[in-house]
N, C-alpha and C positions, 0 to 999 in steps of 0.2 A: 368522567374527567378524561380527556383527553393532551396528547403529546405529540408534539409534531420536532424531530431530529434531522437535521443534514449531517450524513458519513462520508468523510471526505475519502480520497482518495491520495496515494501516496506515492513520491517517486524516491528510489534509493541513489542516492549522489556517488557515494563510493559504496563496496560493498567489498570488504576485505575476512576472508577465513583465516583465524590466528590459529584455532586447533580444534581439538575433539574432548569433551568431557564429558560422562557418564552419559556414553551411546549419542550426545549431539553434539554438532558442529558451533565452536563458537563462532563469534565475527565480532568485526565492529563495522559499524555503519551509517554513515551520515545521510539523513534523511528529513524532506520536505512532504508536507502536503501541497497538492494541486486543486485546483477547482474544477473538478468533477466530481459530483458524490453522489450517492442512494439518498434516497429522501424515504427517512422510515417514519409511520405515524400510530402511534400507539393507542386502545381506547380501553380505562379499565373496566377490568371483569369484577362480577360477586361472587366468580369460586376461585378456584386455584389452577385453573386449568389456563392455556396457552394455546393461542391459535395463530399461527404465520401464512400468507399470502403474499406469494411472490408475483412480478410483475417487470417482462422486459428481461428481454440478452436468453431468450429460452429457460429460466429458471423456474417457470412454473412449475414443473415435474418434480422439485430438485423432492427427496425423502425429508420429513423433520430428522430422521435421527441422523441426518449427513446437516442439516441445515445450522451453523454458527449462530443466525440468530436466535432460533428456537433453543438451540442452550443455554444463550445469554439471559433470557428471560428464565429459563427453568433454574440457572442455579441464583438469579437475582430472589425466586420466589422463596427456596430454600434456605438460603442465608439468612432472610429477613422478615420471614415466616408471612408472606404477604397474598394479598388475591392476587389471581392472575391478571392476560391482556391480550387482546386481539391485536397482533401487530402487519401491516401489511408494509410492503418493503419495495418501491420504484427503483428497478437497477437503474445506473445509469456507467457505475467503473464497471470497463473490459473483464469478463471473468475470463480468468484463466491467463492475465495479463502481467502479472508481479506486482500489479497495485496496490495488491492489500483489503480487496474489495471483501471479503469473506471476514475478516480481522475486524475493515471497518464496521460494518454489520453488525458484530457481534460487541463494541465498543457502543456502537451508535446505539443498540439495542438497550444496553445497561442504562446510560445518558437516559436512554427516554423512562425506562420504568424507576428511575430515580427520579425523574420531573411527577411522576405517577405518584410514586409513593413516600420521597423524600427522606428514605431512612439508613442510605448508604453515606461513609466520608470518603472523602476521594481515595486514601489508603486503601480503603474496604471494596469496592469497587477495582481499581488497580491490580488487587489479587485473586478478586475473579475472574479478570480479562485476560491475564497471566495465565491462568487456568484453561483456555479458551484458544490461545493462539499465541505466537512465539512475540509478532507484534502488535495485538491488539492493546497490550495496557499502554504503547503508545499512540495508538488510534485513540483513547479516549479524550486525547487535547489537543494531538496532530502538532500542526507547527514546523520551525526546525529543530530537530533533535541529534543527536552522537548514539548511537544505536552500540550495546555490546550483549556481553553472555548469549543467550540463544536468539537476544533480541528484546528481552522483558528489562533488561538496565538500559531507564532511560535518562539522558540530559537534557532537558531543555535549554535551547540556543535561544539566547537576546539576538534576532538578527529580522531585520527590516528589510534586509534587500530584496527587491523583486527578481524571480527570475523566469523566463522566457523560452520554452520550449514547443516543438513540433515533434505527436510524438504518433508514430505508426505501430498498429497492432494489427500482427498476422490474426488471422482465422484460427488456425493452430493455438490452443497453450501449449506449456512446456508443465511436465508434473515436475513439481518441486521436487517431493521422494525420488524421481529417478533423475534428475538433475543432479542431488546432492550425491546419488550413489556412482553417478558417472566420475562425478569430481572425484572419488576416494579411487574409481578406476584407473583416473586417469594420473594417479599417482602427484595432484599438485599440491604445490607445498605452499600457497597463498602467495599473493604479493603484500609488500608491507604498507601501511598506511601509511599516504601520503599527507601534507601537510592542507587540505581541500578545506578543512575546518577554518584556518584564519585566513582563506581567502576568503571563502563565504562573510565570516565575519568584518574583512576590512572592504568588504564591497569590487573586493577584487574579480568579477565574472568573467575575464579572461583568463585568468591563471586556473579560476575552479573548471574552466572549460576544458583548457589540460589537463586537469588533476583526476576529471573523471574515469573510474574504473568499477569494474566489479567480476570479482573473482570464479564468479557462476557463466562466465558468458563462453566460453570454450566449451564445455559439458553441454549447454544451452543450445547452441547452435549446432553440436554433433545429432542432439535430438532431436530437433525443428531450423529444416534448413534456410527455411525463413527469417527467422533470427538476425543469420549473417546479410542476406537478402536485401532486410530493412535498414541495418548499419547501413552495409554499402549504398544503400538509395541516399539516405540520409550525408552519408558525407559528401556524395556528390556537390550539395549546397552552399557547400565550404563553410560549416558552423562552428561554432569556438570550440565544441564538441561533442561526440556522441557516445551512446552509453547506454544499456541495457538495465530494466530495474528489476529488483526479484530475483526470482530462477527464468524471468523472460512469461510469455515473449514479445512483450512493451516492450519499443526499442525509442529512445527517443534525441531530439538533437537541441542542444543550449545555443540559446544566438544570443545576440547583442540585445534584442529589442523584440515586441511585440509583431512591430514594422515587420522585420525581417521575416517573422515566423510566417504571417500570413503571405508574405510573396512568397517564399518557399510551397507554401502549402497552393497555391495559386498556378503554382510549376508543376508540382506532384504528378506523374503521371500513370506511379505504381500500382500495383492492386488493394492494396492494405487499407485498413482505414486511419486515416488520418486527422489527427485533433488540432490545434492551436490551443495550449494551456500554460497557465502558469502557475508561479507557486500563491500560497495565500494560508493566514494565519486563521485557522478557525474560530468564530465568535461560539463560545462554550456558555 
C-alpha cells in the first residue's frame, strides 16, 4: 500500500515574542500556508523498520537521526505499534528559510503513515507533531491560523482571502537557536500584537500590509546581512508590505494582486531567488 502527501509550506504574518517560560520563548503568531510544498510518498513495510530518501535543495546527506521526517514515522510506529515504511521526500520549501519546511515534513510524514495505517485521531497525532517541532502540529492542517505558546496552540482562522506575495530567499539561512539567543542579547522586549488578525479576516489586505511584523527580524539581519538586503530590494517595489517569516531568511513582500507580484518579479534584478506565491488552504 502506498501514500502520496503534499507539505505545504508556511509564511508567519506577524510574529510577536510576549515572553519566556520554562527555558522557551513564547509568541504569538499569525500564520498562512503558501503553495510551495515537499511532495512525500510513502510505501508500507512488513517490519518495523523506516527508511527515508531525500531528494533536492542538497538534502540528500541530511543524518536520519537530524532528519524530522524519520522521527515522524518512528514515533507514528511506536505509538500505534505498527510496521514500518519507505518514505522518500521531493524538497521543494527553501531549507533554512523560516518556512517550516522541516515541521512540514515531519506533519506531512504522520498525514501519510496515518493514510498507511489509519489508526491515529487527529488529537493523537497533533501530540506527536508537538513532540516533533514548535510548529508542526500546525503543519498538520496548514491553513490560516493565530499561532501562540511555543507555537503548538493552535487556532484555526475561517478566512478565504487570497493573499499575494513575492518572496526572496538568500542563500544564507539564519539558525533559529542563534537568532533567538541574539534577541535575549539584544535585550528586546517584543512589540505588541497588532490587530493583523481582523484585517485578514475582514479581507482588509491593505491595512494587514501595514500590520505586518515580526519580532525576529533585528537579530535576523545582524546574523545574515542578507536578510536586510532582501527587505531593502523588496521595498524598493512599493508593496503594501514587507516582512520576514521565521527567524529568516525568507524575506517576502504582499502586494495587491498576483499581477503585481509577477511584474515585480519581472524587475528583480537581485541575486536571491525569487518566487511568486501565494497563500492556499490545504486539501487534508
Amino acid at each position: 500500500m502506498n501514500a502520496t502527501v503534499k507539505a505545504y509550506a508556511k509564511l508567519n504574518l506577524t510574529l510577536n515574542i510576549t515572553g519566556r517560560e520554562g527555558g522557551f520563548h513564547m509568541l504569538e503568531s499569525l500564520v498562512c500556508s503558501v503553495d510551495v510544498y515537499d511532495l512525500i510518498k510513502l510505501k508500507r513495510r512488513k517490519d518495523g523498520e523506516v527508511s527515508v530518501q531525500m531528494h533536492g535543495l542538497g538534502t540528500e546527506t541530511l543524518p536520519p537521526e537530524q532528519n524530522n521526517a524519520y522521527k515522524a514515522a518512528l514515533a507514528y510506529i511506536r505509538r500505534f505499534k505498527t510496521c514500518g515504511a519507505d518514505v522518500t521526500i521531493y524538497k521543494n520549501i527553501p531549507v533554512g528559510a523560516g518556512m517550516g519546511g522541516s515541521s512540514a515534513d515531519a506533519a506531512g510524514v504522520l498525514r501519510g503513515m496515518n493514510k498507511l495505517y489509519g489508526l491515529g485521531k487527529e488529537s493523537e497525532l497533533k501530540e506527536l507533531a508537538d513532540g516533533l517541532g514548535s510548529d508542526a502540529g500546525y503543519m498538520l492542517t496548514g491553513g490560516f491560523a493565530k499561532l501562540g505558546g511555543r507555537g503548538e496552540k493552535v487556532e484555526k482562522l475561517d478566512c478565504r482571502t487570497r493573499l499575494d506575495f513575492l518572496l526572496l530567499v538568500p542563500e544564507k539561512g539564519v539558525s533559529a537557536a542563534e537568532c533567538y539567543r541574539l534577541y535575549d542579547e539584544l535585550s528586546a522586549s517584543g512589540s505588541k500584537p497588532s490587530n493583523a488578525e481582523n484585517a485578514l479576516l475582514n479581507g482588509d489586505i491593505d491595512g494587514l500590509g501595514k500590520m505586518l511584523c515580526n519580532d525576529l527580524y533585528e537579530p535576523a539581519k545582524a546574523i545574515n546581512g542578507s536578510v536586510e538586503q532582501a527587505f531593502n530590494q523588496l521595498k524598493e517595489f512599493a508593496p503594501l508590505g514587507v516582512n520576514m517569516t521565521g527567524s529568516g531568511s525568507g524575506v517576502y513582500a504582499l502586494f495587491e494582486n498576483a499581477e503585481f507580484c509577477r511584474w515585480a518579479k519581472s524587475r528583480y534584478r537581485g541575486k536571491f531567488d525569487c518566487f511568486v506565491i501565494k497563500s492556499v488552504i490545504p486539501e487534508i
